[in-house]
RODO-2510 file (C-alpha; in nm, 4 decimals, decimal comma):
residues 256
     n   res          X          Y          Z
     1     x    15,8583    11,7388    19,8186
     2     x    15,5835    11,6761    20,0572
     3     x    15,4876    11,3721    20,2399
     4     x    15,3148    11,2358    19,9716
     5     x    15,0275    10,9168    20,0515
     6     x    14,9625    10,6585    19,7331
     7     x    14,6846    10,4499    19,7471
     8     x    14,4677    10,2061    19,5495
     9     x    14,1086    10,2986    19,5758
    10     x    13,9495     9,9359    19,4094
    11     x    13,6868     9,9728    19,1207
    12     x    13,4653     9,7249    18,8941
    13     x    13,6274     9,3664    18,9478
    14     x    14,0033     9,4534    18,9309
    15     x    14,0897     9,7784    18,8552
    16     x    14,2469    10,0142    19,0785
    17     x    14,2225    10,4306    19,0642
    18     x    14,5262    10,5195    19,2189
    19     x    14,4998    10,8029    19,4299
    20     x    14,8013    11,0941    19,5650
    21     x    14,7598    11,3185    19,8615
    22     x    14,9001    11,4928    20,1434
    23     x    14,6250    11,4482    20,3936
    24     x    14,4921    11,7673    20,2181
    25     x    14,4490    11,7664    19,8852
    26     x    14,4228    11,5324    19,6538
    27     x    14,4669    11,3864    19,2798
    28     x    14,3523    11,0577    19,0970
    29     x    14,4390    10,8444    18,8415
    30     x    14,1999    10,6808    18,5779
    31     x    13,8681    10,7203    18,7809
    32     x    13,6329    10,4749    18,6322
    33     x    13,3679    10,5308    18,8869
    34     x    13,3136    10,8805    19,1229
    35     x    13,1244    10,7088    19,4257
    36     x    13,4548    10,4763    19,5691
    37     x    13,6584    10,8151    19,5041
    38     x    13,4210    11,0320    19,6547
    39     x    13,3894    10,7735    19,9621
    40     x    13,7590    10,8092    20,0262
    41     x    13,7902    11,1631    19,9931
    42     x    13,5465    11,1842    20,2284
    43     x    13,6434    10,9767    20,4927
    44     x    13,9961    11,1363    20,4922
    45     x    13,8783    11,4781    20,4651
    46     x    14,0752    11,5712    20,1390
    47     x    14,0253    11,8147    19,8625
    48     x    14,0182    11,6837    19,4731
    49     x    14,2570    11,9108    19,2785
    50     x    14,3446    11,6994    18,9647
    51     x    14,2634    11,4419    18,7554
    52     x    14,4888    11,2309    18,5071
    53     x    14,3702    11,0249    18,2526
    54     x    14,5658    10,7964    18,0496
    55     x    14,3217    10,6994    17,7879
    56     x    13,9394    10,6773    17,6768
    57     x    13,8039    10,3042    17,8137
    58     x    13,5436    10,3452    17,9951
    59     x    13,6326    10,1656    18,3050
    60     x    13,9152    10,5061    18,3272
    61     x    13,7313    10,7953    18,3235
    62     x    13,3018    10,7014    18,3972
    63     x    13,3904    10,9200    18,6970
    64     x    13,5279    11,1486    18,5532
    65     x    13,2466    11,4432    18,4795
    66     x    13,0486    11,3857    18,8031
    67     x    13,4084    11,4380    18,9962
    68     x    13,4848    11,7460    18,7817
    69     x    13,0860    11,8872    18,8490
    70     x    13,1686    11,8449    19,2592
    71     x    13,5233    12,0142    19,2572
    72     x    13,5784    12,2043    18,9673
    73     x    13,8874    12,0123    18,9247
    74     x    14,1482    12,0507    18,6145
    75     x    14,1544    11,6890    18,4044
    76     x    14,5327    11,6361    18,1934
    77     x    14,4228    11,3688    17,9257
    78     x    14,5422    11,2938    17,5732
    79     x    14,3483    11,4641    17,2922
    80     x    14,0824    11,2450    17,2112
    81     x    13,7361    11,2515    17,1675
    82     x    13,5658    10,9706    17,3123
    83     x    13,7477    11,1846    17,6878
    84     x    13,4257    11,3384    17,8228
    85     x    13,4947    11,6699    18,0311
    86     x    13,6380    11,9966    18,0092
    87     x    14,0250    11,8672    17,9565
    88     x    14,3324    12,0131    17,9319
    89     x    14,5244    11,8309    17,6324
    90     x    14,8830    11,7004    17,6557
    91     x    15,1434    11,5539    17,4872
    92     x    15,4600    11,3916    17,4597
    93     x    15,7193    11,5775    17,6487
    94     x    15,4941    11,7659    17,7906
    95     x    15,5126    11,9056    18,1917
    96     x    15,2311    11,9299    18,4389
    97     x    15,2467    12,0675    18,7479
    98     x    15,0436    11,9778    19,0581
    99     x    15,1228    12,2804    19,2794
   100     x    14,8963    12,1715    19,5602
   101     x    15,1158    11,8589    19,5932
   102     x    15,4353    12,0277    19,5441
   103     x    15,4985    11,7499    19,2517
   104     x    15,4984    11,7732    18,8581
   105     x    15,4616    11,4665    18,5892
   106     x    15,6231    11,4378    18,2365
   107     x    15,4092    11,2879    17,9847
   108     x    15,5084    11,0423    17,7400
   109     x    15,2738    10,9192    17,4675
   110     x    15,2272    10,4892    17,4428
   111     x    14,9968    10,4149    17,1548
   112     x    14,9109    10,0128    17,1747
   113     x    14,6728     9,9575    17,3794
   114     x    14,4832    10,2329    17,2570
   115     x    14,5919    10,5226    17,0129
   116     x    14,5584    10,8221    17,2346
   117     x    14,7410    10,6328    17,5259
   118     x    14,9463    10,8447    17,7665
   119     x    15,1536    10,8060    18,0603
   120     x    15,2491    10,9546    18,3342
   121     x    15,6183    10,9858    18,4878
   122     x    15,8815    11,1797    18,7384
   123     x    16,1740    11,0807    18,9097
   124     x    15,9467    10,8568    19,2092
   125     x    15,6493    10,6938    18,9403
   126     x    15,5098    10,5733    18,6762
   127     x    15,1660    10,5677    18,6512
   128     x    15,1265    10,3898    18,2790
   129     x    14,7191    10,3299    18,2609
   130     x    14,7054     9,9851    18,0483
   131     x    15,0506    10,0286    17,8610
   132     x    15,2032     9,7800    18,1147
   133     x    15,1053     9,5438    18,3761
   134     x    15,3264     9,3545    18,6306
   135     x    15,4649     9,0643    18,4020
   136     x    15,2622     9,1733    18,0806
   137     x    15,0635     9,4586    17,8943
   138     x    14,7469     9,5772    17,7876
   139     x    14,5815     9,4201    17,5104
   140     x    14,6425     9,5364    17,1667
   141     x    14,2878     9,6977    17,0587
   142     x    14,4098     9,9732    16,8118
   143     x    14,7319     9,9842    16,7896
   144     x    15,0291     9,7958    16,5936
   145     x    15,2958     9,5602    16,7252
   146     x    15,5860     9,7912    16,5746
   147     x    15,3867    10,0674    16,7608
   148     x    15,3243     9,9279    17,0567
   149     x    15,6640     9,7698    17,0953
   150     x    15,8251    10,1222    17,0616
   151     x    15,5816    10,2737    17,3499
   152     x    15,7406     9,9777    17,5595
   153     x    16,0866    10,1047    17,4702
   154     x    16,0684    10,4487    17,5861
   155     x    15,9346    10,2953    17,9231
   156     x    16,2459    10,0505    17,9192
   157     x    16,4452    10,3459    17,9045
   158     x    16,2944    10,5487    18,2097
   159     x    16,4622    10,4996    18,5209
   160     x    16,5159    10,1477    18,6529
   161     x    16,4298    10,2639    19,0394
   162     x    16,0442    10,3435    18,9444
   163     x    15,7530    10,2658    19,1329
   164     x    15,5291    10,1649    18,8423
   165     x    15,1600    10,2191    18,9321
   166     x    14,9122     9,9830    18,6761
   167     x    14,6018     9,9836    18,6850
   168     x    14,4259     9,6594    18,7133
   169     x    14,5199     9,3573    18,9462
   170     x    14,6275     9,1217    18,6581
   171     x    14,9721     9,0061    18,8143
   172     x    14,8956     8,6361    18,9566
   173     x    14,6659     8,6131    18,5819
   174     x    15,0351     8,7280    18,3972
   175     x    15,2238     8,5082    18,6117
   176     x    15,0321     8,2401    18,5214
   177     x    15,0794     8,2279    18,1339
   178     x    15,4809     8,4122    18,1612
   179     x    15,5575     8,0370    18,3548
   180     x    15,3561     7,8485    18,1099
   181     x    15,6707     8,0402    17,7942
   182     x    15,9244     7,9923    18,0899
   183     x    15,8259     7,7377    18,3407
   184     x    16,1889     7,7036    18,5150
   185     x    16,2196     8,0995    18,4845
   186     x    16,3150     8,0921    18,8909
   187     x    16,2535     8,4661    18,9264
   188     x    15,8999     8,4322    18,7989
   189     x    15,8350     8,1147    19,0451
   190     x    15,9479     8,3323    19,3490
   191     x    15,7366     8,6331    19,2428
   192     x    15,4417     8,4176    19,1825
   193     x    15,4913     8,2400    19,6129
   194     x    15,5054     8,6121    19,6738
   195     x    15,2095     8,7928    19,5196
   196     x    14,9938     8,4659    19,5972
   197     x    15,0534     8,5359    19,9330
   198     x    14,9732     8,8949    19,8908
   199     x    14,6489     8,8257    19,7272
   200     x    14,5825     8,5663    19,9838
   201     x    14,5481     8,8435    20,2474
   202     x    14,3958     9,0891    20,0069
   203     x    14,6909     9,3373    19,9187
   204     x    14,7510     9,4404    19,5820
   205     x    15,0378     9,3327    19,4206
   206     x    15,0794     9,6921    19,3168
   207     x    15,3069     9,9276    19,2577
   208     x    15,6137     9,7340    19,1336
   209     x    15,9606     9,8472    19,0666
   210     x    16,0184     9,8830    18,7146
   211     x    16,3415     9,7528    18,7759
   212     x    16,1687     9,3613    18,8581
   213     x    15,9408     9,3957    18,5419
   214     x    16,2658     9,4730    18,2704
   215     x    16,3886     9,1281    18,4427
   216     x    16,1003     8,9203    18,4359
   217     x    15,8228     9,0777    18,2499
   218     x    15,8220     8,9150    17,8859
   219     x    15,7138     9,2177    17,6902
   220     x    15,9757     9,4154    17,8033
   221     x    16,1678     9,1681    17,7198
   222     x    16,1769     9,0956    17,3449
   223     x    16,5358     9,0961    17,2958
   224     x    16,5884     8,8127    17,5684
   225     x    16,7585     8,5598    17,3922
   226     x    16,6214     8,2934    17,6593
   227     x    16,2756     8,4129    17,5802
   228     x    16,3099     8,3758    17,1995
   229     x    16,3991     8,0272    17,2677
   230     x    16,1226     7,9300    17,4998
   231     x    15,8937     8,1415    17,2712
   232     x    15,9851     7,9644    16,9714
   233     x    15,9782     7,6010    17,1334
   234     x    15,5929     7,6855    17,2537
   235     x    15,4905     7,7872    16,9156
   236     x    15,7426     7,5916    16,7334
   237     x    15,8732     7,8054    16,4909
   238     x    16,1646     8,0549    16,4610
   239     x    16,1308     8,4227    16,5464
   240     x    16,4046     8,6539    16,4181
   241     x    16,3461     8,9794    16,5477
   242     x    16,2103     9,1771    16,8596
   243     x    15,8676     9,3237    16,6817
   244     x    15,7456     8,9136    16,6006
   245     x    15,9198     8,7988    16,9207
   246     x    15,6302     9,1000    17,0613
   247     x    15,3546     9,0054    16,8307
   248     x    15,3834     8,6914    16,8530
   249     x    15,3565     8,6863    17,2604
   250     x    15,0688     8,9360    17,2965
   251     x    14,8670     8,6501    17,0318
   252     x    14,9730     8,3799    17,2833
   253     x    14,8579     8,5574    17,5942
   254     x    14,5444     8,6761    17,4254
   255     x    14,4796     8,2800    17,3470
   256     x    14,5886     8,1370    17,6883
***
């Protein structure tokens, strides 16, 4: 594989359109706006190949057509209507390849925060839209908790050494209500000195390995027994099984 560069090109208030190249060519990731894309590929002199898109909002993919008009480039999205663009569909278990990168992506399909949602993965990344943020997950617009719990499964099950790449700078925001379930969680105290120091000096707190999120991150944590228990002593009452234990926490964050 080629020296591949990963950056966070910042949009809106706090979302970030991750961007992969080789100091040649170039793909991006959820572009919710074309100028702050179009100023970096200009200043480094790259050419847009590909686009991914991960699901419909419009703070993903308002960029999209004008990028596509300049460059001609090929768009992988999920098959759904509200995508503008001329899109190549994919699917669960689906491959693409991005020859000009030397690198290919397996998609895996995370309905929750939307329907449609996709993600993105290979052996280095995951770049999971809105399905999962450091220490939480997207809100729960369309989809189901039994749903959206079993999206976050097949994530828990990808490989532990991940570089997960969200996409929105949410982490201090999740910190802040995953102490208020487990204030003397100490591994969620240390991660909060550390990203607040980040952010103090205006880095992003992203990418994360997945391997920190399936210890600390509550919502991929359901089956926690120590969770349950603070869970159930914040909303007083008893929660029996993983899918309330998920429900239950999204309704608290939502409310916090």
């Amino acid at each position: 594989m080629m020296s591949i560069k990963i950056f966070p090109i910042p949009a809106f208030d706090d979302n970030y359109i991750w961007i992969l190249h080789n100091d040649e060519y170039a793909v991006v990731v959820d572009p919710g706006s074309s100028a702050p894309v179009d100023q970096y590929l200009a200043a480094h002199n790259l050419t847009l190949t590909h686009i991914l898109i991960t699901h419909h909002h419009w703070d993903h993919v308002n960029g999209l057509e004008s990028l596509q008009a300049d460059w001609g480039c090929q768009v992988f999205a999920p098959k759904d209507d509200r995508i503008p663009g001329d899109l190549a569909y994919v699917q669960e278990h689906d491959s693409i390849q991005l020859p000009e990168l030397d690198i290919n992506f397996k998609v895996i399909e995370t309905p929750g925060h939307t329907l449609s949602h996709i993600c993105y993965f290979n052996d280095a990344w995951l770049f999971c839209g809105d399905t999962l943020f450091s220490i939480g997950c997207g809100r729960m617009f369309e989809g189901q908790p039994a749903q959206y719990l079993n999206s976050l499964e097949k994530i828990r099950k990808l490989p532990p050494n991940l570089q997960v790449y969200c996409t929105h700078e949410y982490t201090l925001s999740n910190l802040e209500f995953a102490l208020h379930i487990e204030p003397e969680n100490q591994g969620l105290q240390k991660l909060k000195k550390t990203v607040t120091a980040k952010r103090k000096m205006n880095q992003p707190s992203l990418p994360v390995l997945l391997q920190q999120e399936l210890c600390l991150n509550p919502f991929l944590r359901t089956n926690d027994p120590e969770l349950k228990n603070a869970l159930n002593q914040y909303l007083n009452k008893t929660i029996t099984s993983p899918i309330d234990c998920f429900a239950d926490l999204r309704q608290a964050k939502d409310q916090f």
